[in-house]
Backbone bond lengths (Angstrom), bond angles and torsions (degrees), N, CA, C in turn:
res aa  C-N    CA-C-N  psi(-1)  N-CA   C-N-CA  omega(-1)  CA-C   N-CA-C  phi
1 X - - - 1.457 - - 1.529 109.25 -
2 X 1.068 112.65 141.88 1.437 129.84 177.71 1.196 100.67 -81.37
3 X 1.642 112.39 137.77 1.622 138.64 171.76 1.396 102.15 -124.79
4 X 1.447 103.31 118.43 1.608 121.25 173.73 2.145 101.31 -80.10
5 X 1.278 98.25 137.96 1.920 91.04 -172.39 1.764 77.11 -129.13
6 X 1.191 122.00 126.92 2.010 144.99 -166.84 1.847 77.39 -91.37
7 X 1.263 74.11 141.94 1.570 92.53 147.66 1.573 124.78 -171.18
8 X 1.229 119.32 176.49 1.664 120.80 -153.24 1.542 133.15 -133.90
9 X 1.856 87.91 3.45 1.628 90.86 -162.60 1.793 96.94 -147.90
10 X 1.311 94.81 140.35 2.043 86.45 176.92 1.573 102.75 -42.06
11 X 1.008 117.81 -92.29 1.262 126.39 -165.44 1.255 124.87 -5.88
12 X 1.597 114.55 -30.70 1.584 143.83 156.05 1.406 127.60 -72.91
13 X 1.120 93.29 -24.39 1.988 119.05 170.92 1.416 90.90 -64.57
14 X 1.621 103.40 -76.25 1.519 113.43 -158.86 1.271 106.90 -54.05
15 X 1.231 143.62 -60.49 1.588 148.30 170.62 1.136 111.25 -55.72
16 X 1.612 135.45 10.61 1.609 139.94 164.86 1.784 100.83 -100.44
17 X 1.378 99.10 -49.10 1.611 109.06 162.26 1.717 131.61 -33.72
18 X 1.539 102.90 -37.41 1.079 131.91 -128.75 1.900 80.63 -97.60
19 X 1.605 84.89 -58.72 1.671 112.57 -154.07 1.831 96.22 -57.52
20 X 1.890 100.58 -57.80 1.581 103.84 -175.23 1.543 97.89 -53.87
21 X 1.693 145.28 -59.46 1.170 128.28 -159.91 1.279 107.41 -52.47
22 X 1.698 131.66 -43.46 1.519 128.05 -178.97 1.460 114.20 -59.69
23 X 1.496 107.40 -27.46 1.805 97.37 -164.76 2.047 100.13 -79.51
24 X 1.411 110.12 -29.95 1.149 114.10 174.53 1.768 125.32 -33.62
25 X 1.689 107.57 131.99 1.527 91.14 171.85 0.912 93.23 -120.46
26 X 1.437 141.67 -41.18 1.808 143.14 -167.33 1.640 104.60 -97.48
27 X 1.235 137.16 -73.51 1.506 130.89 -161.59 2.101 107.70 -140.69
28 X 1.014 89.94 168.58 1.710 105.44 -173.60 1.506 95.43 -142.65
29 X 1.367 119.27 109.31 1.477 109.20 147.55 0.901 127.35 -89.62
30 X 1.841 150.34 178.39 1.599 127.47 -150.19 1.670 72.19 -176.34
31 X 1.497 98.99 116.36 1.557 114.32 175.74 1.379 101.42 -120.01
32 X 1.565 125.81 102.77 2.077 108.54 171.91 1.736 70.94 -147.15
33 X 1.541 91.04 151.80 1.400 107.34 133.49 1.517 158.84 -27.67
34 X 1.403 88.85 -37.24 1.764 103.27 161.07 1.196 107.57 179.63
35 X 1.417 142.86 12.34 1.478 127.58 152.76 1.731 103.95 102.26
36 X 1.494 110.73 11.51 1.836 109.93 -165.52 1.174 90.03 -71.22
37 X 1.709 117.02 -52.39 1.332 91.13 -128.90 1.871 97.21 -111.85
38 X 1.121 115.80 14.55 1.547 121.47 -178.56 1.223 138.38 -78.49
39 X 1.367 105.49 -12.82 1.525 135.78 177.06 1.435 117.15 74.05
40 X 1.172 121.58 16.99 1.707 135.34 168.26 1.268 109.54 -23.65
41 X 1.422 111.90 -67.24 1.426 133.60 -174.57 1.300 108.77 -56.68
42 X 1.121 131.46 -29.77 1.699 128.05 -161.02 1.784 91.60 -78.07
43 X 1.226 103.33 144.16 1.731 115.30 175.71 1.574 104.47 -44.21
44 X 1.155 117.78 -16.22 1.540 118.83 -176.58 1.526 107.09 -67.83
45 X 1.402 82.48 -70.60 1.831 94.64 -179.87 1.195 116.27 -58.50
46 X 1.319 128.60 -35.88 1.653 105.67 -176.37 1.859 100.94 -101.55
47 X 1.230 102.60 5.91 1.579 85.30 155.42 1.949 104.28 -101.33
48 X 1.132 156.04 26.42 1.265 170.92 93.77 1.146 95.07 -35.74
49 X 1.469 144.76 -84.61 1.391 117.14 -164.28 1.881 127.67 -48.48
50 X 1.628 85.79 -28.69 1.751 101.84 -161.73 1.692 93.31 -66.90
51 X 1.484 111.25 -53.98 1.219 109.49 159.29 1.463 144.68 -5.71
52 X 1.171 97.66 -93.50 2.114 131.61 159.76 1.986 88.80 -39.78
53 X 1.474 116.43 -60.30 1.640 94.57 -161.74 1.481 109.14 -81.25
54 X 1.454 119.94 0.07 1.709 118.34 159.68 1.167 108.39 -77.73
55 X 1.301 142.85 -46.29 1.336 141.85 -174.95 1.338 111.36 -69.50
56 X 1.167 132.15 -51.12 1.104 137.69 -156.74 1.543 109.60 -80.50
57 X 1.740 112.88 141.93 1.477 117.21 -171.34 1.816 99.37 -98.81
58 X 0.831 111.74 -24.39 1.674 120.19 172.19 1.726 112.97 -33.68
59 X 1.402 105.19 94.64 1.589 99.00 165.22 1.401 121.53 -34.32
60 X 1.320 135.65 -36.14 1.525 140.92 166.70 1.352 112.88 -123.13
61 X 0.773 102.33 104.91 1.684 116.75 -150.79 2.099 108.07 -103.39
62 X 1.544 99.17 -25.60 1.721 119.08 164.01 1.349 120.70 -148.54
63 X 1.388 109.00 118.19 1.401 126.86 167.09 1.539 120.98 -104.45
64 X 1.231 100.87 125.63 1.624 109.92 -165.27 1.814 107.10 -108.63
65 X 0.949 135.65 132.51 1.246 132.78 -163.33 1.444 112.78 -138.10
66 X 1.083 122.13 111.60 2.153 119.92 -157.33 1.683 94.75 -124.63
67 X 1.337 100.25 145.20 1.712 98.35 143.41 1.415 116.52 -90.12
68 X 1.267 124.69 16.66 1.588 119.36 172.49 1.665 96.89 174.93
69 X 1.249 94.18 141.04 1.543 125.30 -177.10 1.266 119.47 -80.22
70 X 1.506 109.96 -37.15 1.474 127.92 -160.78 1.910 98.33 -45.64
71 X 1.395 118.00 -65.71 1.475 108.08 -163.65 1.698 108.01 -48.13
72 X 1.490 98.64 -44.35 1.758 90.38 -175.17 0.999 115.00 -66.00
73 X 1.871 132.74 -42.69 1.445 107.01 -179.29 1.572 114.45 -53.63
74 X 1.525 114.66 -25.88 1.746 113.51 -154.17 1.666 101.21 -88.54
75 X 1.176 121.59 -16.70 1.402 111.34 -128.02 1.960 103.27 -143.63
76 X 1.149 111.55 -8.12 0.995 135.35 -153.29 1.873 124.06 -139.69
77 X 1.106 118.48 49.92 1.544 117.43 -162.06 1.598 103.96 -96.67
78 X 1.358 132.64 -19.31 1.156 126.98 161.81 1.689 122.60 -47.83
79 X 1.681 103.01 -45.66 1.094 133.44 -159.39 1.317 92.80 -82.83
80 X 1.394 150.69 -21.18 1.252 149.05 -71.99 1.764 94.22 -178.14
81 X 1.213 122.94 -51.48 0.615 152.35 124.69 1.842 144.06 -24.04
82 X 1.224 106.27 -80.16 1.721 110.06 145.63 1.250 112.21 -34.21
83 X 1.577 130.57 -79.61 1.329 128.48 166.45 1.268 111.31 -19.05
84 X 1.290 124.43 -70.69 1.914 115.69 -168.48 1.439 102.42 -64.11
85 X 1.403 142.41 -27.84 0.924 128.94 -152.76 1.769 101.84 -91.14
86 X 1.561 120.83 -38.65 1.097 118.19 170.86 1.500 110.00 -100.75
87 X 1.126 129.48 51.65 1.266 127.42 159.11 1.861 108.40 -82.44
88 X 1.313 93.49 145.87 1.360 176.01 -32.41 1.884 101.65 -36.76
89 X 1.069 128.15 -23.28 1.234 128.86 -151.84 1.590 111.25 -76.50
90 X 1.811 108.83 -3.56 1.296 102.78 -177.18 1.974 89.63 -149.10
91 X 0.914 108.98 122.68 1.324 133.97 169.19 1.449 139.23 -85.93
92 X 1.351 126.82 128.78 1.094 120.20 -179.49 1.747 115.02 -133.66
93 X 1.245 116.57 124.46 1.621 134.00 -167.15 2.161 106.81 -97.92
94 X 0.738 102.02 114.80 1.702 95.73 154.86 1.481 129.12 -120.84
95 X 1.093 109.67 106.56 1.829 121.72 172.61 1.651 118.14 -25.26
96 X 0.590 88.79 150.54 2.083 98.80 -175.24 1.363 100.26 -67.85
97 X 1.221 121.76 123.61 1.274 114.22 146.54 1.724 125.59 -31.04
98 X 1.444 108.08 -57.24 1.649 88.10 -178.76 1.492 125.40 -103.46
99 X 1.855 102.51 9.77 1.089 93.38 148.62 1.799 138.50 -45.48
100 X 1.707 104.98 172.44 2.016 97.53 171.55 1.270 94.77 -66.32
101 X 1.375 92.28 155.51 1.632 116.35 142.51 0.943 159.96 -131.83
102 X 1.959 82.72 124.84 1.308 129.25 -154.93 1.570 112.64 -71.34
103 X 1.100 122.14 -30.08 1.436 140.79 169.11 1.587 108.87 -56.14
104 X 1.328 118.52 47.20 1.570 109.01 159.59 1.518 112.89 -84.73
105 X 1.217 109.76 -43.58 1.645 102.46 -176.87 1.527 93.00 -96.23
106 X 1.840 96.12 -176.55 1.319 120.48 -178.76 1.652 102.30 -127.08
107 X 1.274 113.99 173.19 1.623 99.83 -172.32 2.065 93.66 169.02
108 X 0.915 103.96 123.99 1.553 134.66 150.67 1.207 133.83 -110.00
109 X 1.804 126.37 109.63 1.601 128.06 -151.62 1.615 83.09 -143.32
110 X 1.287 92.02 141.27 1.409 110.16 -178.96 1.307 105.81 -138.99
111 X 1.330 110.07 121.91 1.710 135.61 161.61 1.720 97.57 64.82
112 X 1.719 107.45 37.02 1.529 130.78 176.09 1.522 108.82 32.90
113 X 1.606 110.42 57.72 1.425 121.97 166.90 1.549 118.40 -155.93
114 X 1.496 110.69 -20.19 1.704 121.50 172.53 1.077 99.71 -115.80
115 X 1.355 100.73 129.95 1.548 115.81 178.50 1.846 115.13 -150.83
116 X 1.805 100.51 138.85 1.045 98.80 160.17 1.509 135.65 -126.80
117 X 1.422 133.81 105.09 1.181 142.24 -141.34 1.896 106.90 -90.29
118 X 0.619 135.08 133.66 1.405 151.93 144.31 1.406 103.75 -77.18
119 X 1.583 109.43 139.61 1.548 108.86 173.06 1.096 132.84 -94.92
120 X 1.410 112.19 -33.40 1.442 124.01 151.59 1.595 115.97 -124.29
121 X 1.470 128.00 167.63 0.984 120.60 176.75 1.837 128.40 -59.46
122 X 1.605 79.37 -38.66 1.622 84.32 -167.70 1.359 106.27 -96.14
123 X 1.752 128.61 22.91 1.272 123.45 161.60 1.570 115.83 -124.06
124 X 1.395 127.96 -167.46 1.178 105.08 -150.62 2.020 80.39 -131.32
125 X 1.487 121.15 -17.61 1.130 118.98 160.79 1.359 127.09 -25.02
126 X 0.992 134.44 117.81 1.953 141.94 157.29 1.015 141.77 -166.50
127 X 1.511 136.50 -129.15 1.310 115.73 169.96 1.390 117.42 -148.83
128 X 0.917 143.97 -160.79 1.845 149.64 167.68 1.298 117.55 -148.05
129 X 1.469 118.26 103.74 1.705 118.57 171.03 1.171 110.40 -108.59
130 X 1.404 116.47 175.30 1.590 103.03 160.77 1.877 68.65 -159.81
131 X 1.515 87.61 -179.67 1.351 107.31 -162.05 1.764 127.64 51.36
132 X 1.093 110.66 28.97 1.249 118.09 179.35 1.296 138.89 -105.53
133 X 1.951 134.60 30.07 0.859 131.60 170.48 1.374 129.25 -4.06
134 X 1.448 114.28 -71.48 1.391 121.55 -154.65 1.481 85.01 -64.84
135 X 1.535 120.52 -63.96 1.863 122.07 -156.86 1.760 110.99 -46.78
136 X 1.382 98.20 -42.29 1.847 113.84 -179.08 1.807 104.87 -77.74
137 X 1.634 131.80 17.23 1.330 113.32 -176.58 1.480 95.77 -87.15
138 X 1.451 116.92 -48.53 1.646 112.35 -170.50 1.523 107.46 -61.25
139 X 1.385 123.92 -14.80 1.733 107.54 -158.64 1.981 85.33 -99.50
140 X 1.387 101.42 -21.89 2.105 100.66 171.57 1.369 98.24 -72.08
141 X 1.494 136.06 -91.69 1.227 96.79 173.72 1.628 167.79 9.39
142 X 1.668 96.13 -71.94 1.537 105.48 155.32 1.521 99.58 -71.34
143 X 0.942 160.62 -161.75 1.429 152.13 -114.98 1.376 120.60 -0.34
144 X 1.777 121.16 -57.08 0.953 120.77 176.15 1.758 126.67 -46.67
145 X 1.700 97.75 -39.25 1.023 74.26 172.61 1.747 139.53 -111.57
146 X 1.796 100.99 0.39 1.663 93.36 125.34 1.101 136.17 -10.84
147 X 1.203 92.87 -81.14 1.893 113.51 -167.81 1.850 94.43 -24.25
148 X 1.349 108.85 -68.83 1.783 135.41 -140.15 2.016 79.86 -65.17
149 X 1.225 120.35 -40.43 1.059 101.09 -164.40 1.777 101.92 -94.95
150 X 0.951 105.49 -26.55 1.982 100.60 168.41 1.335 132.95 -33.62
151 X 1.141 145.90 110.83 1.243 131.54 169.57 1.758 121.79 -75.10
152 X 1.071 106.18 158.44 1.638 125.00 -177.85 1.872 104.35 -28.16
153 X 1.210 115.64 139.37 1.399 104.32 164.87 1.645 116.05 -133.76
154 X 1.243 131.08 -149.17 1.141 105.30 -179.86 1.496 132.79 -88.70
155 X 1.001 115.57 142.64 1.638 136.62 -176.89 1.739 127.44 -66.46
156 X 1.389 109.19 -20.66 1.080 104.00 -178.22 1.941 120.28 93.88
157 X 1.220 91.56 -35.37 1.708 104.95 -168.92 1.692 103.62 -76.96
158 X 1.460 119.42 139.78 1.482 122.56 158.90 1.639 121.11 -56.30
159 X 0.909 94.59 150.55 2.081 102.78 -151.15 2.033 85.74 -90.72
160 X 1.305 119.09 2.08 0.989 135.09 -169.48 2.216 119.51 -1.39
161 X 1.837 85.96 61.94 1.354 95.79 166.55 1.695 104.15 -96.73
């Protein structure tokens, strides 16, 4: 049985972030707004991703899904980095500008059973499950089909003009 564990503060975000990328063996999808407040960037997190994409046999092994790019290209070169280095194997999507928005919560699900949800974007309120298939099918879904309508975001690679 699945146990939901609340929590209230980034710092709890980021170490919910942290926890779903470790429990992962095949894929991580990564739904925020722009990547501020999740701790990706910290040597933690992108050594956790580097992690998850050595272990993992999954041709796409992380899908990242933003309503805006801007912090990661600016703000983010570790992260930035990782991406180019495991490309194709790690992906990144950005939502349409005039698409809805769908980007109220935030959310990291791994191998579509650990998950950590943010409730809204701009608060730091949510929760932590793991073992939860059935609860995480509607929030896979909504991503997925995001995803289909997202366009390309950044790659990581030098634009090498």
């Amino acid at each position: 049985m699945a146990a939901a564990l609340p929590f209230d503060t980034y710092a709890a975000w980021q170490a919910a972030v942290g926890e779903v990328i470790a429990s992962a063996e095949h894929e991580v999808l990564i739904f925020d707004s722009d990547l501020s407040a999740c701790g990706l960037e910290t040597a933690a997190g992108v050594a956790a991703l580097g992690a998850l994409l050595q272990r993992s046999s999954a041709a796409l092994a992380v899908r990242v899904l933003l309503g805006s790019a801007d912090h990661l290209e600016r703000h983010c070169p570790r992260l930035l980095r990782l991406i180019g280095q495991y490309t194709p194997r790690i992906r990144v999507r950005v939502l349409p500008e005039d698409g809805p928005d769908a980007a109220q919560h935030c959310l990291a699900l791994a191998d579509g059973q650990h998950l950590a949800i943010r409730f809204h974007r701009d608060g730091a309120r949510g929760k932590h499950v793991s073992g939860d298939p059935v609860g995480s099918a509607a929030l896979l879904a909504q991503f997925e089909t995001m995803w289909i309508s997202a366009g390309d975001g950044p790659n990581g690679l030098p634009l090498g003009i």
